[in-house]
C-alpha positions as CSV (number, residue, x, y, z in Angstrom):
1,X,131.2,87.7,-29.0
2,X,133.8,86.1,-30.9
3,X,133.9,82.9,-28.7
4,X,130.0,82.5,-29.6
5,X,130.7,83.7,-33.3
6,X,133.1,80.8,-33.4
7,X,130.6,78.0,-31.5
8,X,128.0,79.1,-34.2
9,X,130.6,78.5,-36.9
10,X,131.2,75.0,-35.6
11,X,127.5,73.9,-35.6
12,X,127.6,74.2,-31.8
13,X,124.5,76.5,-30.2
14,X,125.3,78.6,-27.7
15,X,122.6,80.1,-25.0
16,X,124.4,83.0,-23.1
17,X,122.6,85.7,-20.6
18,X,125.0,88.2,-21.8
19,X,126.4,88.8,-18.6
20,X,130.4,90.1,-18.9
21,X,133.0,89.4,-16.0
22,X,132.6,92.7,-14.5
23,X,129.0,93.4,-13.8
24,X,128.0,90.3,-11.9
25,X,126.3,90.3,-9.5
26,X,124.6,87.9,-6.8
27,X,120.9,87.3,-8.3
28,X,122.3,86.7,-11.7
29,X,124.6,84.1,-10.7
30,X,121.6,82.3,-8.5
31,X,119.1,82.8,-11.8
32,X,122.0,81.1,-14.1
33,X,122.4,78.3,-11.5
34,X,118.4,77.5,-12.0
35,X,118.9,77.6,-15.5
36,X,121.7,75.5,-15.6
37,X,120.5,73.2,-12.8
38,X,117.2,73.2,-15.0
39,X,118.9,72.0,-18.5
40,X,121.0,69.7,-16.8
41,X,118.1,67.4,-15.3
42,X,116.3,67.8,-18.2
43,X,119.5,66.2,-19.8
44,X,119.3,63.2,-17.0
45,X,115.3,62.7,-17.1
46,X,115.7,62.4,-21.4
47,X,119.0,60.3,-21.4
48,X,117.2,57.9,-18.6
49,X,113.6,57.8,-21.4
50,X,116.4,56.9,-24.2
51,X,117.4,54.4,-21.5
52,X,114.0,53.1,-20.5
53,X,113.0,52.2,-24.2
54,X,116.6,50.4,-25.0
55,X,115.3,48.4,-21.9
56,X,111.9,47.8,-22.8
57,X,113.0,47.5,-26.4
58,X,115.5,44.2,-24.9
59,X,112.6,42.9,-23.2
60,X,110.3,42.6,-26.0
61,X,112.9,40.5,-27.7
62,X,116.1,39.3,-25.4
63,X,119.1,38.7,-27.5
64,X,122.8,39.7,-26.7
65,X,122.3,42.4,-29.4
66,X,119.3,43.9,-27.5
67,X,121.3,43.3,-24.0
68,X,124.3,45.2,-24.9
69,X,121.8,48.2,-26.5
70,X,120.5,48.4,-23.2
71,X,123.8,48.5,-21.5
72,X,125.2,51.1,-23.7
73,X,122.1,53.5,-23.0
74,X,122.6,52.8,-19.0
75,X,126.4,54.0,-19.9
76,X,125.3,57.0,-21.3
77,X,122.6,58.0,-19.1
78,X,124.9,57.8,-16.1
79,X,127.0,60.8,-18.0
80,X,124.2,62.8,-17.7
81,X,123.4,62.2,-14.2
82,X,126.9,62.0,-12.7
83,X,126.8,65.6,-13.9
84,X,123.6,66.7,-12.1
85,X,124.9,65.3,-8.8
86,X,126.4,69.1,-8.1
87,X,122.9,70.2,-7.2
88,X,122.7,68.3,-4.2
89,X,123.8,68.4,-0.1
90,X,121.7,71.3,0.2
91,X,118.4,70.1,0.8
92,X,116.8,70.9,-2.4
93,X,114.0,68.7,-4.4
94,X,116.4,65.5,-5.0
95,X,117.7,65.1,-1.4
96,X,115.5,66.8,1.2
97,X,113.6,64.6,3.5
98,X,110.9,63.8,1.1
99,X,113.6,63.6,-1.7
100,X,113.7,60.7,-4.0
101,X,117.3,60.5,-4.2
102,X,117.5,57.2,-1.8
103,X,115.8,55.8,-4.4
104,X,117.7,56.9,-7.8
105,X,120.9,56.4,-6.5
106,X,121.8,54.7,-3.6
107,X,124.8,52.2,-3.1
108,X,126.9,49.9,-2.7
109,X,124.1,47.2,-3.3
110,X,123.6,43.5,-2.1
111,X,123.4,42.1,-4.8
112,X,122.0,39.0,-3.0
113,X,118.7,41.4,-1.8
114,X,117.9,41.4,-5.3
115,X,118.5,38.5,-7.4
116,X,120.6,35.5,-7.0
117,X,124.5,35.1,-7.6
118,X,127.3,32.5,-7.0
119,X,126.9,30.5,-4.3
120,X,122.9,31.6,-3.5
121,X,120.6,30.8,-7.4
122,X,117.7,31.2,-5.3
123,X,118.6,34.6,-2.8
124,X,116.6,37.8,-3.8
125,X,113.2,39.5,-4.2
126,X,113.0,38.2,-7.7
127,X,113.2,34.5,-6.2
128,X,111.2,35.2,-3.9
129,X,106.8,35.8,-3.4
130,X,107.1,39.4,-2.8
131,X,105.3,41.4,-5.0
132,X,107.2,43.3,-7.9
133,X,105.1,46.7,-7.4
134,X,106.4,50.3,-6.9
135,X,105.0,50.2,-3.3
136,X,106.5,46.8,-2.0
137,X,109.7,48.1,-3.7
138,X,109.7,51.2,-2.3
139,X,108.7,49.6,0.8
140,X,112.0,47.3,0.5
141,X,114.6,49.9,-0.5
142,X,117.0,50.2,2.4
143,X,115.1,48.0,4.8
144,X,117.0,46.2,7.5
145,X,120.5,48.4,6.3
146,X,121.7,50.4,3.9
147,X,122.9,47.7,1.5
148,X,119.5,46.5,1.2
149,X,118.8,48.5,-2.2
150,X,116.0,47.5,-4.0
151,X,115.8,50.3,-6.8
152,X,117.7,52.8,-8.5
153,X,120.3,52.9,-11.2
154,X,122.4,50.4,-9.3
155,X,119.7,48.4,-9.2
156,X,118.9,48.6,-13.1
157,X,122.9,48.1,-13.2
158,X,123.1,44.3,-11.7
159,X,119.8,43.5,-13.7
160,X,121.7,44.4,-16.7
161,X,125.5,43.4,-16.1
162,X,124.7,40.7,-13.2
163,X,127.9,40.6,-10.8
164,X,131.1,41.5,-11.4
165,X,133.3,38.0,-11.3
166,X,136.2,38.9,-13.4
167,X,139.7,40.8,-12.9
168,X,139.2,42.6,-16.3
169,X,136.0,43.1,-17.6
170,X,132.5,44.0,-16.0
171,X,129.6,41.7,-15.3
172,X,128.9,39.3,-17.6
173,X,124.7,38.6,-17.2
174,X,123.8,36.1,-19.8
175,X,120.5,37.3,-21.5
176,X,119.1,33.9,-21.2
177,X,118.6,35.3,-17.6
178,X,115.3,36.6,-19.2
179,X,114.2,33.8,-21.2
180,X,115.0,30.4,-19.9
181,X,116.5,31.1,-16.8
182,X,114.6,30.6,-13.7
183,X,111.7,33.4,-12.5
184,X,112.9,34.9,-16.1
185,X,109.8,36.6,-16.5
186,X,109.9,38.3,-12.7
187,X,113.4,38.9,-13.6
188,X,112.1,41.3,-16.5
189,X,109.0,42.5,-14.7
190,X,111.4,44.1,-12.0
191,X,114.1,45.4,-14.6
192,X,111.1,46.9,-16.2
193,X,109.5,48.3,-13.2
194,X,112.6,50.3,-11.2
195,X,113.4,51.5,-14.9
196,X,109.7,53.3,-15.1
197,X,110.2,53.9,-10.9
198,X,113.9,55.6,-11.7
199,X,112.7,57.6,-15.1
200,X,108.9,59.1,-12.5
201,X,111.7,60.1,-9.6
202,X,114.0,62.3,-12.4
203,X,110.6,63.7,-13.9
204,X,109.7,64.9,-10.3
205,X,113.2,66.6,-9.5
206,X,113.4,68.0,-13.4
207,X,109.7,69.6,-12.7
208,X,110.7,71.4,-9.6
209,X,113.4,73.3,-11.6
210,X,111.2,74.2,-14.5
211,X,110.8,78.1,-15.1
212,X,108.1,80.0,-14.1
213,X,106.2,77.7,-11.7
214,X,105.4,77.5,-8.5
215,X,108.2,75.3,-7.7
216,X,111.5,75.1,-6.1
217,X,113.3,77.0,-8.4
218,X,110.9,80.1,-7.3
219,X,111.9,80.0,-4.0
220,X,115.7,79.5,-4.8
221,X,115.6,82.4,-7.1
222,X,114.8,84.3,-4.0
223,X,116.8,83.2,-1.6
224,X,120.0,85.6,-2.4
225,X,122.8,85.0,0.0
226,X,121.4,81.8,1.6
227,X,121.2,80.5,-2.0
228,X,124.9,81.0,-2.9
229,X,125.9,79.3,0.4
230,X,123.4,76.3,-0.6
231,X,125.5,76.5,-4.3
232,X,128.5,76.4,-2.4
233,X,127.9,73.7,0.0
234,X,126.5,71.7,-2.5
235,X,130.4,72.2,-4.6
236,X,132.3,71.5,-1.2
237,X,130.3,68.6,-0.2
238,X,130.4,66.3,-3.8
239,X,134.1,67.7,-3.8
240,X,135.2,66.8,-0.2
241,X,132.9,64.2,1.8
242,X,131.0,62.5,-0.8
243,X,133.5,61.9,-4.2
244,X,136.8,62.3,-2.5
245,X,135.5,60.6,0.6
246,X,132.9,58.2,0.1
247,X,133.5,57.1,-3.0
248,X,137.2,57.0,-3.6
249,X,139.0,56.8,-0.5
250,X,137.0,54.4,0.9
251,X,137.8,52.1,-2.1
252,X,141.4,53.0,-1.5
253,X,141.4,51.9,1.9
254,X,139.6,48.7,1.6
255,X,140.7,47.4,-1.8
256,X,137.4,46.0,-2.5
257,X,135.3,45.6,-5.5
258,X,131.8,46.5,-4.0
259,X,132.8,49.7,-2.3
260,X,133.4,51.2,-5.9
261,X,130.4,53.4,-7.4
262,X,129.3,51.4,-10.4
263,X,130.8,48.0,-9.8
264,X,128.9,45.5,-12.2
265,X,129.5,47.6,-15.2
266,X,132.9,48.9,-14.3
267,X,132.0,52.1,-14.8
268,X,133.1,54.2,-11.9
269,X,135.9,55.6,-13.1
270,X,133.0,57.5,-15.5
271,X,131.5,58.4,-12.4
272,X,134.4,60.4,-10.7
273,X,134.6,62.0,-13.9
274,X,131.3,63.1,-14.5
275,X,131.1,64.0,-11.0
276,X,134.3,66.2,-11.6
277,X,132.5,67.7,-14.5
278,X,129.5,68.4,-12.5
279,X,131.2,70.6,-10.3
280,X,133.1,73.0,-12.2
281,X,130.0,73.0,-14.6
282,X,128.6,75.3,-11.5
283,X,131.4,77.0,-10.9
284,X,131.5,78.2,-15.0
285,X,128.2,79.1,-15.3
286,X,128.5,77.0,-18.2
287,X,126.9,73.3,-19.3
288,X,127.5,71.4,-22.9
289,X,123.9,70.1,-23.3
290,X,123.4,66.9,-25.2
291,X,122.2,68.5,-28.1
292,X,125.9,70.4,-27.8
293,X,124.0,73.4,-27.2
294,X,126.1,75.5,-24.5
295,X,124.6,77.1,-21.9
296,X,126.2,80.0,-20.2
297,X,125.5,82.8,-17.8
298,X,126.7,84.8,-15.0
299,X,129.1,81.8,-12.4
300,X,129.9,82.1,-8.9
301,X,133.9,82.3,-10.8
302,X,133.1,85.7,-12.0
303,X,130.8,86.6,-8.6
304,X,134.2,85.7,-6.3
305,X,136.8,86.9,-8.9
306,X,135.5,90.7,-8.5
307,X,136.2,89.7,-5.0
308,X,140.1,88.0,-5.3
309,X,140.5,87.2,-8.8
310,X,143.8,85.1,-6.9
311,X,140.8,83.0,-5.1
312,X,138.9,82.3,-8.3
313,X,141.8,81.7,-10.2
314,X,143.1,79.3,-7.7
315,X,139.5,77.1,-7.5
316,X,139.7,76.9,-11.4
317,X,143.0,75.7,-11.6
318,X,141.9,73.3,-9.6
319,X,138.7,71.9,-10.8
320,X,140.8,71.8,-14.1
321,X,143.3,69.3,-12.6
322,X,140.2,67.3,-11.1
323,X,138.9,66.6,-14.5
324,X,142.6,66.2,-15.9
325,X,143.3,63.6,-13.4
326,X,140.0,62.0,-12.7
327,X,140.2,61.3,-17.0
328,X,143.4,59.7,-16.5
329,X,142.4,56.9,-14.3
330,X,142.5,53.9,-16.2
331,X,139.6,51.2,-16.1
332,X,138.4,49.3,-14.5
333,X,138.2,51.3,-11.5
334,X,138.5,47.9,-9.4
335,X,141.8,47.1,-10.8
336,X,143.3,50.9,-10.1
337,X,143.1,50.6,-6.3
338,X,145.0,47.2,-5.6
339,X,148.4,47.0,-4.5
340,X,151.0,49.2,-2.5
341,X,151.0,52.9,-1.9
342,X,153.1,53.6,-5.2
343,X,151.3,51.2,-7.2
344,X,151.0,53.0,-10.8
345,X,147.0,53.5,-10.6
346,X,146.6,53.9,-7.2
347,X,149.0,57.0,-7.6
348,X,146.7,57.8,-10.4
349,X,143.8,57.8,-7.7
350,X,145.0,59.3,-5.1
351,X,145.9,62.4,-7.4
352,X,142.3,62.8,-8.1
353,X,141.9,63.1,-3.9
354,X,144.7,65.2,-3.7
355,X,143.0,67.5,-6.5
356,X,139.4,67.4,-5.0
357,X,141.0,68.5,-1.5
358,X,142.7,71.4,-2.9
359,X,139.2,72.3,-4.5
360,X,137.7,72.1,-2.0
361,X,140.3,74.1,0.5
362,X,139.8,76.8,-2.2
363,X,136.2,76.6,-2.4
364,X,136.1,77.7,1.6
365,X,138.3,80.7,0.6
366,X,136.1,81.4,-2.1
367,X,132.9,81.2,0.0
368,X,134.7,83.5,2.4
369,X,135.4,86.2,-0.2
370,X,131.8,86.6,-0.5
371,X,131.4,87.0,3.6
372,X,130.3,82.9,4.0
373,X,132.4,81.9,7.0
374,X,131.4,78.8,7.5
375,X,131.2,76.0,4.8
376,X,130.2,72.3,5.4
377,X,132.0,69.6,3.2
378,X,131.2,66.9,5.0
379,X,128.8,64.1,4.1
């Protein structure tokens, strides 16, 4: 009470089920989940409308004012996102078969499938015949191999940033690209259209989570134990296979500019971070809307601590030192990679692997304190 009493004193609103550390139990942590899953998409679907009209608004009239509006909303849209990315591996509404998520957030991207850049003015949909609607896009996403990515943030991304030519800065997309430039006005019917196309995909995952429907969300709330093993593959998988794997030490390995997340606005090290955040957000039970609102419950911390408080302890300490480190990495991501195995940021990078492998090691033990043997972390 006095941790709320002091939120309320700060302005800060705080939404709590009143759940204490010592009468957990399994439903209540599943039913916190779906609230938390809940405002956190709702967080993402608003952030991306706040995007969509910077976008539209830069359209209407293109200046570099307008352009860098537009690029600031994308920035702070992908907080809110990288956050919600916790909720997935599992087969739920963003990435089961029928899931839109090859569509919101697939990568890296040709940039050359798109629009063109040095070396090829005339490469791309854009300068192309094809029609710019949501079915031929659709249609186009991912055709003929994976770097074939017609829509999603990544997309929005290069329409906003263009590519990423320089050592110290991100792209650099003049927004003459959408007046004089040539196919100017495809150029802004496309940016336009996968905005809309991205911002209908978070509305359809955001509605499956919504309370007392006939959705998702009611069939999650009553899945009990196979629910807390979805919960926990979803932490091991972002922690171990997907962030750790895919999308740092693949950078690390390679040394190369387009295997990083967000490459045009150099924004990846944002990314891991959010990401980072996303993940011991479920863990907590706990998620600082953007109004600042906190909402808190009943976490699969408290659920495994009445099991070995050692355990839980452990897993915290850790996702504490993911965040701690993944902050720490200094921008642009692109920059942190290059050079030898002590080279000053790629120490810096490697101690956010480091950290998401301990997690993630802890996260099994964890799952195994609640009588889940077997945990996939793989991609």
């Amino acid at each position: 009470m006095k941790k709320i009493a002091m939120a309320l004193l700060l302005g800060v609103a705080v939404y709590s089920t009143g759940v204490s550390a010592t009468d957990v139990d399994q439903q209540q942590v599943v039913k916190q989940y779906s609230v938390l899953v809940s405002a956190s998409y709702q967080d993402s679907l608003s952030s991306a409308r706040d995007m969509q009209g910077k976008i539209n608004a830069f359209l209407a009239a293109p200046s570099p004012q307008t352009l860098k509006a537009a690029q600031a909303a994308w920035l702070e849209a992908r907080e809110w996102y990288g956050q919600s990315e916790a909720f997935r591996f599992y087969g739920g509404p963003i990435d089961s078969e029928t899931g839109p998520e090859g569509f919101i957030n697939a990568w890296p991207l040709d940039e050359a499938y798109i629009d063109g850049v040095k070396g090829k003015p005339k490469a791309g949909i854009i300068n192309s015949k094809a029609a710019i609607t949501e079915a031929k896009l659709r249609s186009l996403n991912e055709r003929g191999g994976e770097e074939n990515i017609a829509t999603g943030w990544h997309a929005i991304e290069f329409l906003l940033w263009g590519q990423d030519l320089s050592r110290d800065s991100a792209g650099q997309r003049p927004f003459t690209d959408y007046t004089t430039a040539p196919n100017a006005k495809r150029r802004g019917e496309y940016l336009k259209l996968v905005t809309q196309m991205l911002v209908d995909d978070l509305a359809s995952v955001e509605k499956e989570w919504q309370p007392n429907q006939q959705n998702f969300r009611a069939q999650f709330e009553q899945g009990g134990n196979d629910s807390i093993k979805k919960i926990f593959t979803s932490l091991g998988t972002l922690s171990r296979g997907e962030l750790a794997g895919e999308r740092i030490e693949v950078a690390l390995d390679t040394q190369n500019q387009e295997d990083e997340h967000s490459c045009f606005s150099d924004n990846t090290h944002r990314d891991i971070v959010s990401n980072a955040k996303g993940i011991q957000n479920v863990w907590e039970g706990r998620f600082v809307r953007r109004s600042g609102e906190v909402v808190a419950g009943a976490s699969l911390k408290q659920l495994v601590a009445q099991k070995s408080a050692a355990v839980a302890d452990a897993v915290s300490s850790d996702m504490a030192t993911s965040v701690k480190n993944a902050e720490a990495i200094v921008a642009p991501f692109d920059r942190e990679i290059i050079g030898k195995k002590d080279a000053p940021g790629r120490k810096r990078v490697l101690a956010v692997v480091d950290a998401l492998k301990n997690q993630t090691k802890n996260l099994v033990e964890a799952a195994k304190a609640l009588g889940i043997k077997r945990l996939n972390t793989s991609v």
